[in-house]
N, C-alpha and C positions, 0 to 999 in steps of 0.2 A: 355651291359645291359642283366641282366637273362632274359628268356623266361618265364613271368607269369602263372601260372595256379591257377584258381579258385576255389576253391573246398566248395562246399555247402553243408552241414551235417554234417563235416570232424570232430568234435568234437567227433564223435560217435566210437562206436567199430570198423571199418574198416577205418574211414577217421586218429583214431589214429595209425594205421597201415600204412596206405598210407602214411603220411604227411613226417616221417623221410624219406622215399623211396624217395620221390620225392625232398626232400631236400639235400640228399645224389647223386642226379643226377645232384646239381645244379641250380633249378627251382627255383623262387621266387613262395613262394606260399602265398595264400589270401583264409582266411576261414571263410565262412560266416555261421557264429552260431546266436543262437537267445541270447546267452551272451552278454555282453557288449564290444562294443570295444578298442581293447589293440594292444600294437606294442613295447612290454616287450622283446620279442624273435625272433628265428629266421622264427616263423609263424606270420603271421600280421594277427587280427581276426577282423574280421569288421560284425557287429551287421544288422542283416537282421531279418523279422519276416516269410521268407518262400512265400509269396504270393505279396506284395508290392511293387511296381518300389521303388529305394530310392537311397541314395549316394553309396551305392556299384553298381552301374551300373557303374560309372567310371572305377572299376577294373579288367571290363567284356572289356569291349572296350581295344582293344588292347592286348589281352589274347594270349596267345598260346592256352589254351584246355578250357573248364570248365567241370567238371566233378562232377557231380549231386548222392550224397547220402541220400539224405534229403527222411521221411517217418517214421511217428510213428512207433513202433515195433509192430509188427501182436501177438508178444509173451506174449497175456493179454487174461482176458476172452473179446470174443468175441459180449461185448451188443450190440444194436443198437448207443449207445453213440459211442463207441471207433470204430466202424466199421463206423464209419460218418467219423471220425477223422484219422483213418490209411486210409483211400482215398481219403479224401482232403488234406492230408500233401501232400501224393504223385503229385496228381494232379495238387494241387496250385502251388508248386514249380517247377514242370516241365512249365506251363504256363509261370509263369512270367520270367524264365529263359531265354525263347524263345521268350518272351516280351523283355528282356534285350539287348539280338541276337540281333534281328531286328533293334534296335535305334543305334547298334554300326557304329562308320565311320570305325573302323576297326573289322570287324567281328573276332571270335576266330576260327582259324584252325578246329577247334575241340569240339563237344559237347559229352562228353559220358554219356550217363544214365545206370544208375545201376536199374535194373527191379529185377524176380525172376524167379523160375524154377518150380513156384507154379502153372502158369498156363497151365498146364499139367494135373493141378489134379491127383486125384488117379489113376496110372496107370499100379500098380500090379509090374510085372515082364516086361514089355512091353519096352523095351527101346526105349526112344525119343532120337531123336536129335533136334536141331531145325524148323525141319516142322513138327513135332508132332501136333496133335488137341491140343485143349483147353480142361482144364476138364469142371464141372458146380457146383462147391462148391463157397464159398465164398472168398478163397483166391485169386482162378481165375478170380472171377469176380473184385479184386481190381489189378492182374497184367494186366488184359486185358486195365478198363481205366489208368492206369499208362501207359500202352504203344503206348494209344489211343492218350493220351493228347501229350507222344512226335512224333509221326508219326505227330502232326498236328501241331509240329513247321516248322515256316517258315524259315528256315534258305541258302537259296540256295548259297551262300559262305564258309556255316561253314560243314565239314563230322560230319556227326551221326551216333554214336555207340550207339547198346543195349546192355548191357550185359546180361544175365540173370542167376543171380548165385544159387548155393545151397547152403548148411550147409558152413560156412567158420569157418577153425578152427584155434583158436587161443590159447593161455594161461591166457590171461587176460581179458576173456568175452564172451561174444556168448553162442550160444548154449552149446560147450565141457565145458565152465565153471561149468552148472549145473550138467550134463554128469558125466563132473568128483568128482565134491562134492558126488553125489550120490555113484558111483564107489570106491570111500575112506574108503566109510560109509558098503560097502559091501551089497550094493545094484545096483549092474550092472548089472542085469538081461537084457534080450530082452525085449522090449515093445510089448504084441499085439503077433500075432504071431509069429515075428523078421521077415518074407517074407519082408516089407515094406523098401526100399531102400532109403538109405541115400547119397544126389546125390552131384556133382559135376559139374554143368555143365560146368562153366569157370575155375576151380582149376586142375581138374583129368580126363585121361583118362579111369580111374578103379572104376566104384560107386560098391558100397559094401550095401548088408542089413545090417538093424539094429542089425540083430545078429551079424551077422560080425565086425560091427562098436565093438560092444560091447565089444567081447569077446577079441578085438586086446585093446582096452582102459583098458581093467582089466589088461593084459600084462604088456601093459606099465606102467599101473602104480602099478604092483606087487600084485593084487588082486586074490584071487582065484575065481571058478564058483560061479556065485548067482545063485539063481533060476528067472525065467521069468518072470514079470509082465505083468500077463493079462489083457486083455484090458477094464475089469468092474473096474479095480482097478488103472490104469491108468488112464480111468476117474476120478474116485476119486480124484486121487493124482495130476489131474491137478484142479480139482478145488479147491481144498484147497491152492494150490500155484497160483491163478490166475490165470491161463492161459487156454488154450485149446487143449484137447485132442487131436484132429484131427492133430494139430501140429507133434506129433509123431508117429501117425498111419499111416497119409496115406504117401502111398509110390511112386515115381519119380525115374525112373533107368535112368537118359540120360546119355548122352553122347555130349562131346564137337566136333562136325562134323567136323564144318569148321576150330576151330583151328588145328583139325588134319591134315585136308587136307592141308590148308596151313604149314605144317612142323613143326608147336609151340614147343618146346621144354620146357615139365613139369620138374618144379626140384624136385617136389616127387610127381611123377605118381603114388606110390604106397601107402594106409594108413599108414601102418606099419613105412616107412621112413617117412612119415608126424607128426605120433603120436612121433617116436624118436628128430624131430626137437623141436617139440612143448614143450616137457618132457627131455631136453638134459642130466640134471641130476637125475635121477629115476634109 
């Protein structure tokens, strides 16, 4: 019998990433979306609303891992609505998760939470590792309880992992998606001053500023110099596309401590080979 893993968000931009991986290893995997559930393929998707005990607890019990992506996208304007909503997606689902833990006769090996590297806040040039302060903006204030609610799962047979990631780059989503639309258009300029560091905590040993990021992404994808976008006009240009400014200003240099110390071996340490995986034909 395969070694189950759970995966909770996995519908999204990274659990679409994930799922072939973990499938390519072997894993029977169960992904609980708030779609409907199906058992078409070789992912079985079972219908969860995030916050609710309900029949997918049977396919927690007996798990190998569960691994938690679940969490509105911070990547909106920031009202009082959506800011209610990007911290109770997080929060609810890390509860009931830990709720799920607790009722199994076989507990799962394994709980990993996927956090962020946002609670650091702005922190200039300053490189964090993981015992870095907290900042005091509002992003920090939703990784703080995201991390609150899984410290206060009960789990004392299952290990808990936090992750805490930055920018992850893909081709078909995220952040680099917008990145690059703009970069096409010959608009790859730096944001802001370009000082503001574009981080890496679980991906790279190498974080790079913005300008860095930028001017390696016009490279790759054959763009010449823009000129910079300032940051009055980055405001602007985030609120007409929805979202919030601060998202690309403020800047987080970490650095992944312990996976260094422990020996991890990155397969692209460096942007440059990361932007070439991403863009193979450019």
């Amino acid at each position: 019998m395969k070694p189950r893993i759970v995966l909770a968000g996995g519908s999204g931009f990274i659990g679409q990433s994930l799922s072939p991986f973990l499938l390519s290893k072997n894993y029977e995997l169960i992904v609980l979306t708030r779609a409907e559930s199906d058992h078409r393929g070789a992912v079985r998707n079972v219908h969860w609303d995030g916050k609710t005990l309900d029949d997918w607890l049977e396919f927690v019990n007996g798990a190998f891992a569960v691994v938690n992506l679940t969490g509105r996208s911070i990547n909106c304007r920031h009202t009082p609505e959506n800011r209610r909503e990007i911290i109770d997606s997080r929060v609810n689902s890390v509860r009931v998760l830990g709720q799920a833990i607790a009722r199994c006769a076989q507990p799962p090996k394994a709980f990993v939470q996927i956090a962020g590297v946002g609670i650091y806040g702005d922190k200039g040039k300053r490189i964090c590792d993981e015992t870095a302060s907290p900042g005091d903006d509002f992003v920090t204030k939703v990784c703080e309880k995201w991390e609150a609610a899984f410290d206060s799962v009960d789990a004392p047979n299952t290990r808990k992992v936090l992750f805490r990631l930055g920018v992850v780059l893909g081709p078909s989503g995220g952040f680099l998606e917008l990145l690059s639309k703009l970069t096409r258009w010959f608009l790859g300029g730096h944001v802001g001053s370009g000082r503001q560091y574009s981080v890496f905590n679980v991906t790279s040993p190498n974080p790079v500023t913005n300008a860095e990021l930028m001017r390696e992404l016009r490279r790759a994808l054959h763009r010449p110099w823009s000129p910079p976008v300032p940051e009055f006009a980055a405001r602007i240009g985030s609120w007409l596309m929805g979202t919030e400014a601060n998202l690309a200003l403020v800047s987080q240099r970490c650095i992944p401590k312990r996976f260094l110390e422990k020996g991890f071996s990155f397969r692209f340490p460096e942007l440059r080979s990361a932007l070439a995986n991403v863009y193979p034909n450019q």
